[in-house]
C-alpha positions in Angstrom: -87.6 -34.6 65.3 -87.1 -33.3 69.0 -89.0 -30.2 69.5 -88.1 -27.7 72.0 -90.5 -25.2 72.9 -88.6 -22.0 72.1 -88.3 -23.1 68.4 -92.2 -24.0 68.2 -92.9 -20.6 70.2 -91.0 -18.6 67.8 -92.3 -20.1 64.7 -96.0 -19.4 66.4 -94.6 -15.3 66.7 -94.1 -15.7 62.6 -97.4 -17.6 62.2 -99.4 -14.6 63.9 -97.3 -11.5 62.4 -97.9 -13.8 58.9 -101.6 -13.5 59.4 -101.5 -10.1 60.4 -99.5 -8.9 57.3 -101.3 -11.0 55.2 -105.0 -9.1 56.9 -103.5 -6.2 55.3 -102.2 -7.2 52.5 -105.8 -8.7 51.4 -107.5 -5.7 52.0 -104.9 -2.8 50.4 -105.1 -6.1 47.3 -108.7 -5.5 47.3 -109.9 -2.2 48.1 -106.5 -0.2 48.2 -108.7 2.9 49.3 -108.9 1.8 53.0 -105.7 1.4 53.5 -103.9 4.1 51.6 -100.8 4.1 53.7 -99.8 0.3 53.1 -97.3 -0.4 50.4 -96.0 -3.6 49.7 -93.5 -2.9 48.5 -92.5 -0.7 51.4 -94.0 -2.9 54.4 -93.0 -6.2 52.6 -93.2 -9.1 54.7 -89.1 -10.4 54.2 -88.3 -10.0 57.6 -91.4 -12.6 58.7 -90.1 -15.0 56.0 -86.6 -14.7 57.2 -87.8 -15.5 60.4 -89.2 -18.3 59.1 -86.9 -19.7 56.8 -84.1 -19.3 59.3 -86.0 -21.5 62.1 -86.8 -23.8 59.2 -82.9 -24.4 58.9 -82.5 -24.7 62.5 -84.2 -27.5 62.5 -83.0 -29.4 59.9 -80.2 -30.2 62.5 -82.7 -31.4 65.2 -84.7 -33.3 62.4 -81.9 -35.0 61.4 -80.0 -35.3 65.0 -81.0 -39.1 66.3 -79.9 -40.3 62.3 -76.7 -42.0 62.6 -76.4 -43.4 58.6 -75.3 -40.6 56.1 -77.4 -42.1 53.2 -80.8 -42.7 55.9 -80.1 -38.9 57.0 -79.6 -37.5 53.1 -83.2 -39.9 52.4 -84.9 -38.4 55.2 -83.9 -34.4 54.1 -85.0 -35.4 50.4 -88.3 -36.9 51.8 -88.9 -33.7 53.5 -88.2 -31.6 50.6 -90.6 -33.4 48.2 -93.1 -33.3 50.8 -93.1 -29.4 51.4 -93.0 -29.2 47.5 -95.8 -31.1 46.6 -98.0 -28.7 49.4 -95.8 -25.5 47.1 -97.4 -27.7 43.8 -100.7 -26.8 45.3 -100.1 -22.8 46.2 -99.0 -22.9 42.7 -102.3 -24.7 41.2 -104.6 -22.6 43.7 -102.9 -19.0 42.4 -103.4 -20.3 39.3 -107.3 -20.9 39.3 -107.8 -17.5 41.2 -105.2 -15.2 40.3 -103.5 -16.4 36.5 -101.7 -13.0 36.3 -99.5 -13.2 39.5 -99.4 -17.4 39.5 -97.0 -18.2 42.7 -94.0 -20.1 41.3 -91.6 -19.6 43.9 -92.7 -18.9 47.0 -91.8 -19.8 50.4 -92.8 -23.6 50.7 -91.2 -23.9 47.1 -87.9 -22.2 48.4 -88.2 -24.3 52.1 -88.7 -27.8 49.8 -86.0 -27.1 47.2 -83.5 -25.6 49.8 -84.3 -28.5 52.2 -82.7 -30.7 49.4 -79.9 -28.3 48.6 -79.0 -28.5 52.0 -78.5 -32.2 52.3 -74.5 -32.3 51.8 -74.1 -29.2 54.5 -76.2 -31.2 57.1 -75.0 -34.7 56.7 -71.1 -34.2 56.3 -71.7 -31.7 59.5 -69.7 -29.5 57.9 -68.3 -27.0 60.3 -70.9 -24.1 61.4 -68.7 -20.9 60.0 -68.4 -22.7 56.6 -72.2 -23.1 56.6 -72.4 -19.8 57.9 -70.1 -18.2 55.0 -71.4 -19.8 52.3 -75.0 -18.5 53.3 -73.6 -14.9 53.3 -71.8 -15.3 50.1 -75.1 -16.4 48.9 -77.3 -13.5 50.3 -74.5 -10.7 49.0 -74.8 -12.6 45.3 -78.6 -10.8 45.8 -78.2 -6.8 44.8 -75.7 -8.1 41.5 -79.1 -10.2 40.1 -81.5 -7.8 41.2 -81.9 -6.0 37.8 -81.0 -8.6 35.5 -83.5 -10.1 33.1 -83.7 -13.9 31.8 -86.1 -16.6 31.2 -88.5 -17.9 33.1 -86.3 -21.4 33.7 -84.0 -19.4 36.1 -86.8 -17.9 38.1 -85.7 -20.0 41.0 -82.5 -18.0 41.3 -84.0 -14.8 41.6 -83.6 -13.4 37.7 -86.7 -13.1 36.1 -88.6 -12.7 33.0 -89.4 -8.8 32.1 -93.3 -7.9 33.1 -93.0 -10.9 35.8 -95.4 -10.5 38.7 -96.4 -13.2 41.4 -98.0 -12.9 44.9 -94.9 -14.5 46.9 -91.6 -14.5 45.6 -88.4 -16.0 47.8 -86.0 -17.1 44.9 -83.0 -19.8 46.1 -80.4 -16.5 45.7 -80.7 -14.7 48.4 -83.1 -17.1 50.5 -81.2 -20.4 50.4 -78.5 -18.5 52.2 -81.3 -17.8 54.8 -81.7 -21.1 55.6 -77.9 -22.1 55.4 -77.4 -19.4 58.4 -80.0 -20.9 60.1 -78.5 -24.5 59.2 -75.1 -22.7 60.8 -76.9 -21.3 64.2 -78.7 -25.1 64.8 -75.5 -26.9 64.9 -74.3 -24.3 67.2 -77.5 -24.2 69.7 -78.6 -27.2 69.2 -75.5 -30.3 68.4 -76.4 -33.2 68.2 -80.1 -32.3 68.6 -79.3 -31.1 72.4 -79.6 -27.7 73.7 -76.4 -25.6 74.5 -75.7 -24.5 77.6 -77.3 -21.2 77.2 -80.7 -22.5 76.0 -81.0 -25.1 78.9 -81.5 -22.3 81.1 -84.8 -22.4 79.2 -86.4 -25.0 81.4 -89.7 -26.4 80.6 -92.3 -24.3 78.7 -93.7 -21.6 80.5 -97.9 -21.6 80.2 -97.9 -18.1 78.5 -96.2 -19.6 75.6 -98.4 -23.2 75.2 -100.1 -21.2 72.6 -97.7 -19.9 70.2 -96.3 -22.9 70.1 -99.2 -24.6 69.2 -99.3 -22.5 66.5 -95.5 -22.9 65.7 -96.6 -27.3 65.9 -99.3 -26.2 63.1 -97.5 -23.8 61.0 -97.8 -25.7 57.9 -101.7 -26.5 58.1 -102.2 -22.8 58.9 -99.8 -21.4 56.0 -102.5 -23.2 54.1 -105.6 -22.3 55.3 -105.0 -18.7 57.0 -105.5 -17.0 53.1 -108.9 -18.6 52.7 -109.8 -18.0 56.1 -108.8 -14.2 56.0 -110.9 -13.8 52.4 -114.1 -15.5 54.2 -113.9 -13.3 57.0 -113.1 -9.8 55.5 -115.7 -10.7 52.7 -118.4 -11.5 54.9 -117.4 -8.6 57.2 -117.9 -6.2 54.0 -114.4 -5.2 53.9 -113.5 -6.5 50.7 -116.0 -6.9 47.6 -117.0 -9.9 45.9 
């Protein structure tokens, strides 16, 4: 895939605001008592995913840019897919082990693998942006009508769940796959063909003050894995959060 700095950069701002929410998060989890103004269900970290999951559709169209055969391109989405799902498999297993009340089963690397697949026929027919654009709004607005119902746990993955269901990270297909479409739609308008528009070439090279965010935004996978861990050693040894 070509990688343009801005993208990387921007991906390292949702790496480092991920981390931070997820600092507070751990400790209000743990010890609600020292921070008794954080919510989250109030300070909820959608607007960090959607950041996310929009620059993960933006570059579906760079990753599959230099692919000139339909079925190579459609292989190459589906490889990615099943690659960011088996990492989702093993959220899944750790939450599991440490936390069997509020298992992940659909969180954001499940929703970036499976809508990475679903997204196959809008990237490789390069269907027009507007259309890829609509049907990502028709998807988000579906949202508030499943919001309260109740169903089993098979149709978790679109957003209507079980009664008493509770997980750590939740970003079902309906409203999030529409995420990524609109981010599918703004790629093939800022970036065709894999090239910058006219706009973003005024971006020149990459200034120094960005070189580390995005060599964050280069890492972002490794460090959605590890940052949790990481953040648990750290505020445990601190003394911030018991054993």
């Amino acid at each position: 895939m070509g990688r343009y700095w801005e993208l990387d950069a921007c991906r390292g701002v949702a790496i480092l605001l991920m981390i931070g929410y997820h600092v507070l998060f751990q400790i209000s989890f743990f010890d609600p008592a020292l921070l008794p103004w954080f919510d989250p269900y109030v300070f909820t970290g959608a607007p960090i995913a959607f950041l996310f999951v929009t620059i993960a559709g933006i570059s579906l169209i760079l990753f599959t840019a230099k692919e000139a055969s339909l079925p190579k391109t459609a292989q190459k989405m589906f490889v990615r897919g099943v690659y960011i799902l088996f990492f989702a498999a093993v959220i899944t297993i750790a939450s599991w082990l440490l936390f069997p009340s509020e298992v992940v089963v659909f969180g954001i690397l499940h929703l970036i693998g499976c809508s990475t697949i679903l997204a196959i026929p809008f990237v490789v027919l390069k269907i027009r942006g507007w259309i890829v654009f609509g049907f990502g709004v028709i998807i988000i607005a579906l949202s508030p009508f499943l919001a309260y119902v109740r169903g089993p746990a098979l149709l978790i993955p679109l957003g209507i769940t079980p009664v008493g269901f509770a997980t750590l990270d939740y970003e079902p297909l309906i409203p999030w796959f529409g995420v990524l479409l609109i981010g599918v739609a703004l790629g093939s308008v800022l970036y065709r063909g894999g090239v910058r528009c006219k706009v973003l070439e005024k971006l020149g090279e990459m200034p120094k003050v960005a070189s580390p965010l995005a060599f964050l935004g280069r890492h972002s996978l490794l460090i959605y894995l590890i940052h949790n861990p990481i953040i648990f050693a750290v505020l445990w040894i601190a003394g911030v959060i018991p054993w």
